[in-house]
C-alpha positions as CSV (number, residue, x, y, z in Angstrom):
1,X,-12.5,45.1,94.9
2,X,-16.1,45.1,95.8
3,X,-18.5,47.1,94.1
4,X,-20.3,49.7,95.9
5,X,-23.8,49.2,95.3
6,X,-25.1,52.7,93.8
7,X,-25.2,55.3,96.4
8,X,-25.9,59.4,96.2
9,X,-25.5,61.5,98.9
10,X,-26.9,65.2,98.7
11,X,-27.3,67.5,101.5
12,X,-31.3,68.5,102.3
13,X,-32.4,71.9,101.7
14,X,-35.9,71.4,102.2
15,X,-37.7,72.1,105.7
16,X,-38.2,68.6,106.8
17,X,-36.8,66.2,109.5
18,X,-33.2,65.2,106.9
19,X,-30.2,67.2,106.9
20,X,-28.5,64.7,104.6
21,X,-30.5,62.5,102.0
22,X,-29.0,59.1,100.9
23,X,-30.4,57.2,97.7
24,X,-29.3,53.7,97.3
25,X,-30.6,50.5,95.9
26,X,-29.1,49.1,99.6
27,X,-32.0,50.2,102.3
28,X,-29.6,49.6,104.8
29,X,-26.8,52.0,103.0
30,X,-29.9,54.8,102.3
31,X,-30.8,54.5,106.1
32,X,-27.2,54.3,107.5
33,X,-26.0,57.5,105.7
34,X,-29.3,59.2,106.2
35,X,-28.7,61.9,108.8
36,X,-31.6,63.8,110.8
37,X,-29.7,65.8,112.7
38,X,-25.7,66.0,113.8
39,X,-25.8,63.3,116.7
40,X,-25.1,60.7,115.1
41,X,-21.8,62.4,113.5
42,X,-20.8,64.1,116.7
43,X,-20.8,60.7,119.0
44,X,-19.3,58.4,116.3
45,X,-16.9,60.0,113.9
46,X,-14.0,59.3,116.2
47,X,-14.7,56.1,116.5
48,X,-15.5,55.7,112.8
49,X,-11.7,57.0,112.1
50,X,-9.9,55.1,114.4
51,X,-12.2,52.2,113.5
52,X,-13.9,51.1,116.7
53,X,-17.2,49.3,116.9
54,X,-20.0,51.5,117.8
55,X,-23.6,51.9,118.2
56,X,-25.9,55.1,118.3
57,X,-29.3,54.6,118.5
58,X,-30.6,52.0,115.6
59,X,-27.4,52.3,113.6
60,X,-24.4,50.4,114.4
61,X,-20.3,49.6,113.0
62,X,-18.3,46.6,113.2
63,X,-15.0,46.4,111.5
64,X,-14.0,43.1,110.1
65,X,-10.7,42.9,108.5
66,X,-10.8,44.5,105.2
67,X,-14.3,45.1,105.9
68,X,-17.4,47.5,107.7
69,X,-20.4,46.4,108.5
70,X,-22.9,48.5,108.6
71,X,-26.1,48.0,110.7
72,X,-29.4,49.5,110.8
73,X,-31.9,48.1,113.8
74,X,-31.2,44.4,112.7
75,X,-30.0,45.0,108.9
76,X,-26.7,44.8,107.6
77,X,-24.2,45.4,104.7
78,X,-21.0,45.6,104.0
79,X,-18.4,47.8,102.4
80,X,-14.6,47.0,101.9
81,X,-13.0,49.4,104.6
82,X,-11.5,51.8,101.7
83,X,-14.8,52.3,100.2
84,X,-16.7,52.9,103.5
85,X,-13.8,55.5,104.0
86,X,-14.3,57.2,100.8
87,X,-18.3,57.2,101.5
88,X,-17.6,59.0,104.7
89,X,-15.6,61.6,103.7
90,X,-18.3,62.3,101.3
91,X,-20.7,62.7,104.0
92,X,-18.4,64.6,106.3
93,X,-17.8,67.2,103.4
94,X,-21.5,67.5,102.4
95,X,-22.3,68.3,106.4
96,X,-19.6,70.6,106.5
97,X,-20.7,72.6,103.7
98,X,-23.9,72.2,104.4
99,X,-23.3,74.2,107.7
100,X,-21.2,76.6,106.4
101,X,-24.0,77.4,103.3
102,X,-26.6,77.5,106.3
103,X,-24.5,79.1,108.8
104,X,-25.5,76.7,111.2
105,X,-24.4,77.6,115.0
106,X,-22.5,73.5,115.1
107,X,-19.9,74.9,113.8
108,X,-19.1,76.7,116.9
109,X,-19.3,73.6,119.2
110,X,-16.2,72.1,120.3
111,X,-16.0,69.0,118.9
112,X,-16.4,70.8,115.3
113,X,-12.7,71.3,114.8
114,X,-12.0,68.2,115.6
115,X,-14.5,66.7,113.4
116,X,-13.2,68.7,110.3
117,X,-9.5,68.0,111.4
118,X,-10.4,64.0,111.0
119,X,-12.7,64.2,107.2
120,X,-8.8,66.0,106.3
121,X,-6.9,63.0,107.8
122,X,-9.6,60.9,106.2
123,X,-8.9,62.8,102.5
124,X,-4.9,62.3,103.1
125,X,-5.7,58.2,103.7
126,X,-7.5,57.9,101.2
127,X,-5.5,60.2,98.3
128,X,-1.8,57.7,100.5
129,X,-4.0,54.9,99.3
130,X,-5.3,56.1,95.7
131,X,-1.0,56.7,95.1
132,X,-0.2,53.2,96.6
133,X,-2.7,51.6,94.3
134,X,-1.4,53.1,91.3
135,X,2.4,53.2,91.8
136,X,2.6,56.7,92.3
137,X,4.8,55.6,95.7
């Protein structure tokens, strides 16, 4: 199994132009899971589950096989598709919480049940998966 380079996700309560911050030794991975505002999550997350390419303005997908590459402007890396999966559920639950703690109004648009509907699909994947892996079915 690959190795995730490190990667901490946290959401931003400073005033500045971040919702979410990502630290990583991977530029690509801190930039890719970086998010300045909920754009990026409200065109893509669909495609991100049902893994079709995408691009949204510098950031891009491409699934390969057991694998996702991620792309920022011309920079790439790559995550094994389970991993990428696990990443984005992270994300998905820091933004959600991160609305609810700031009561922020997105959670009233309509594509915000369907968003939170897909990070729980994404947590029953990846918990089918974790069981798989060690026997448990």
């Amino acid at each position: 199994m690959y190795k995730l380079k490190k990667l901490s996700l946290q959401w931003n309560y400073d005033i500045s132009e971040n919702m979410t911050i990502a630290l990583s030794t991977d530029p690509v991975l801190e930039a890719f899971f970086t998010m300045k505002d909920w754009d990026f999550i409200r065109h893509c997350f669909n495609d991100l589950w049902e893994e079709n390419e995408f691009e949204y303005e510098e950031k891009s997908v491409v699934f390969e096989g057991q694998y996702v590459n991620l792309y920022v402007n011309d920079n790439k890396t790559s995550l094994e598709k389970e991993e990428c999966l696990r990443v984005l559920s992270q994300l998905y639950d820091l933004m959600i919480i991160g609305a609810n703690e700031d009561h922020h109004n997105v959670r009233y648009e309509t594509w915000w049940q369907e968003f939170t509907e897909v990070n729980y699909k994404m947590k029953c994947k990846i918990e089918m998966q974790d069981n798989i892996y060690e026997g448990s079915l």
